[in-house]
C-alpha angles and dihedrals in degrees: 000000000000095000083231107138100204126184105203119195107175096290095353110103109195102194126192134198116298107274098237092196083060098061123086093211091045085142099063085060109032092119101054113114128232092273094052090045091058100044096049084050089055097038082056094048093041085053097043084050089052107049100046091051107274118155109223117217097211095183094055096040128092109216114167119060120276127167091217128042132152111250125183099346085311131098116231116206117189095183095047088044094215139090109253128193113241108259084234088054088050091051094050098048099051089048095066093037093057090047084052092050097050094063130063092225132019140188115273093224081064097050093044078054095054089039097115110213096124087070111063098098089070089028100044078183092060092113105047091049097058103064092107085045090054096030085061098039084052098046091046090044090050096048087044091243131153096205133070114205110226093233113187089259094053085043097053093047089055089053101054090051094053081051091050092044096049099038126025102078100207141325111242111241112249105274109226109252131170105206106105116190126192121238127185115188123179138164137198132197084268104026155008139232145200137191117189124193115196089174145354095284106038141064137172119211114207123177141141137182116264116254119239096271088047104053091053088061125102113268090242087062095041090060094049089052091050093053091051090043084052097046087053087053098055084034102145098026096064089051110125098007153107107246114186101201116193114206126170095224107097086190090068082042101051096040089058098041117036095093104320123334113307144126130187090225101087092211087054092050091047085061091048085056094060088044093049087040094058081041096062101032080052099043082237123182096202118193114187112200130179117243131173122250102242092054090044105113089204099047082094101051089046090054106035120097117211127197079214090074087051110131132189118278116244094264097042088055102049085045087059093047104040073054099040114007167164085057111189114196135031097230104194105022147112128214103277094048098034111131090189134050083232115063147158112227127189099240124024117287132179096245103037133109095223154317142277121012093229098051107035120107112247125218114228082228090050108117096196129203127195145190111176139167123285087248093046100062107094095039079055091052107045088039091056090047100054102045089041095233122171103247150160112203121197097213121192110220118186127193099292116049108262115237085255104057101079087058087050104049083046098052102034130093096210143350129209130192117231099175153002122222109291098014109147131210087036094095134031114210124194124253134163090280092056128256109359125178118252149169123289113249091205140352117303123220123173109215121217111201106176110199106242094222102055099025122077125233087242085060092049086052105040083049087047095053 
């Protein structure tokens, strides 16, 4: 009723400028600056204080505005817009982390002392960097030890935090947006799957197979690495707002949100870093929010197996490059399916080199390889053609002669056969043990298109032969 913002911390009061839209007489006062605004808000609650009994410390008070104070053993900087630990406070803590790290065992008394909760108002990541911290205190404390053994883990843990502390200046507090996206993630035991919803009538489907490291990993830390693999592909679209994200493992639920990230299983938490990590460079606001299986819109992309996601088998693609090669980009790939460290993949991942076949920038020196989808074949083509790009295109070619394969036999140098119908060991599909060999569901032909500017007529000929 009063337009006076007040903090309370058992006897602190933290007072911000009047709030002019609370008053009923805001007009009288419309033109009072920021300064104004803020003495007449602590001359109200001064008053208030007073009057009811309150005994001011007025050498412990701050009376008069400031955009920047020290509250509760942290600094508050409104201009900066972030919570900064005291340089005094800094000097004291990596003091005591370098005299920890000098040693090979230390006191617990002195590690509960490093242990850095307190700030995680300046570091919002506090929680989920002191697993090793809290995995050692608990170990000592079980086994009724005084000491805790600086293991390399713990070590490298300290160390991180002596890196934070010297060097990040300050973590910008969330900006409030209104803009709310959807976002489904979901993982198998062979794959994971994503739906994302920027508005009421779209959606946007992403997934991709694990790869053979990931589908020996525990199911709880396949679901926090979906939903990581699933943040990168939305990447862009997610900066500056609030994402509610549904997944159907409570464990991911229940280690963001039970007070702040955080999981006792340090591989887990590892995972949660890379999550919290996309959050801040994005000024993301993430909701996790528990949804059942049956209603996950992404439980289906992270199940279903494609032909369209089919590769070369290790001797088929040897065969193509000893013809062909060294081929120096996948084209058309993801990461499970990628024949080349360096790939195109529909939809941003982590390890590609771009994104999107059609509107990537070509290099003259890119030998290009690509596997695309049945339906894809003539837009890659013509696609290779006009921009006179260096391929080799796999074509499926059924009984009749597709609309596309007269415009093939014309523009390319050469074409070799890979396959007949039913040939096995030529393609690898994927299945829920990863890639497995299978038939060939029509003949296989691999496609070479030289660009005229940059190839030699030698090198037509000697194709054409």
């Amino acid at each position: 009723m009063l337009g006076v913002p007040c903090l309370q911390y058992i006897d602190d009061r933290h007072v911000g400028p009047l709030r002019v839209a609370a008053l009923s007489t805001a007009s009288q006062i419309n033109s009072w600056s920021n300064r104004e605004l803020s003495e007449a808000a602590a001359y109200i609650l001064l008053h208030l204080c007073v009057s009811t009994g309150y005994f001011i410390a007025l050498d412990k008070s701050i009376l008069l505005p400031v955009r920047s104070l020290v509250l509760l053993g942290m600094t508050v900087d409104t201009t900066l817009q972030a919570f900064i630990i005291p340089d005094s406070k800094k000097a004291r803590f990596v003091e005591l982390v370098e005299s920890a790290l000098a040693k090979h065992a230390i006191l617990i008394t002195t590690l509960q002392k490093v242990k850095c909760i307190s700030f995680s108002l300046a570091i919002p990541c506090a929680r989920i960097y002191i697993r090793q911290m809290a995995h050692a205190l608990s170990k000592a404390q079980t086994s009724a030890q005084n000491l805790v053994r600086v293991n390399n883990p713990l070590r490298e843990e300290l160390k991180w935090w002596i890196k934070i502390v010297q060097t990040a200046s300050h973590f910008k507090w969330l900006e409030e947006r209104h803009t709310t996206l959807q976002l489904y993630t979901d993982s198998s035991s062979h794959k994971w799957g994503a739906v994302f919803k920027p508005n009421s009538t779209k959606s946007l489907t992403f997934s991709d197979s694990w790869e053979d490291e990931w589908r020996k990993k525990s199911i709880n830390e396949k679901e926090t690495e979906a939903l990581a693999r699933a943040l990168i592909a939305v990447g862009p679209q997610v900066t500056n707002t609030r994402l509610n994200v549904f997944s159907d493992s409570a464990v991911l639920v229940h280690a963001w949100n039970a007070g702040f990230p955080g999981s006792k299983s340090i591989s887990l938490n590892d995972l949660l870093k890379k999550i919290f990590s996309f959050c801040i460079e994005h000024n993301t606001q993430l909701n996790i929010a528990h949804v059942r299986s049956q209603q996950n819109l992404a439980d289906r992309a992270s199940r279903e197996l494609s032909m369209m996601n089919a590769k070369l088998s290790d001797q088929t693609w040897n065969k193509l490059e000893r013809e062909f090669g060294p081929h120096t980009l996948d084209g058309m790939a993801t990461y499970s399916n990628a024949r080349l460290k360096d790939f195109i993949s529909p939809f941003p991942q982590h390890n590609s080199a771009g994104v999107d076949f059609f509107h990537h920038h070509f290099s003259r020196d890119d030998n290009i390889y690509l596997y695309p989808p049945f339906s894809l074949t003539h837009p890659v083509v013509k696609h290779i053609v006009n921009n006179s790009l260096n391929a080799t295109v796999v074509i499926h070619k059924d009984n009749s002669y597709p609309a596309f394969w007269p415009m093939v036999a014309h523009l390319a140098v050469r074409i070799l056969k890979l396959a007949n119908r039913g040939d096995s060991g030529v393609i690898l599909a994927p299945s829920t043990d990863g890639y497995k060999p299978c038939s060939t569901p029509c003949e296989l032909f691999a496609a070479r298109f030289v660009a005229p500017a940059t190839s030699s007529g030698d090198e037509c000929d000697e194709l054409k032969q």
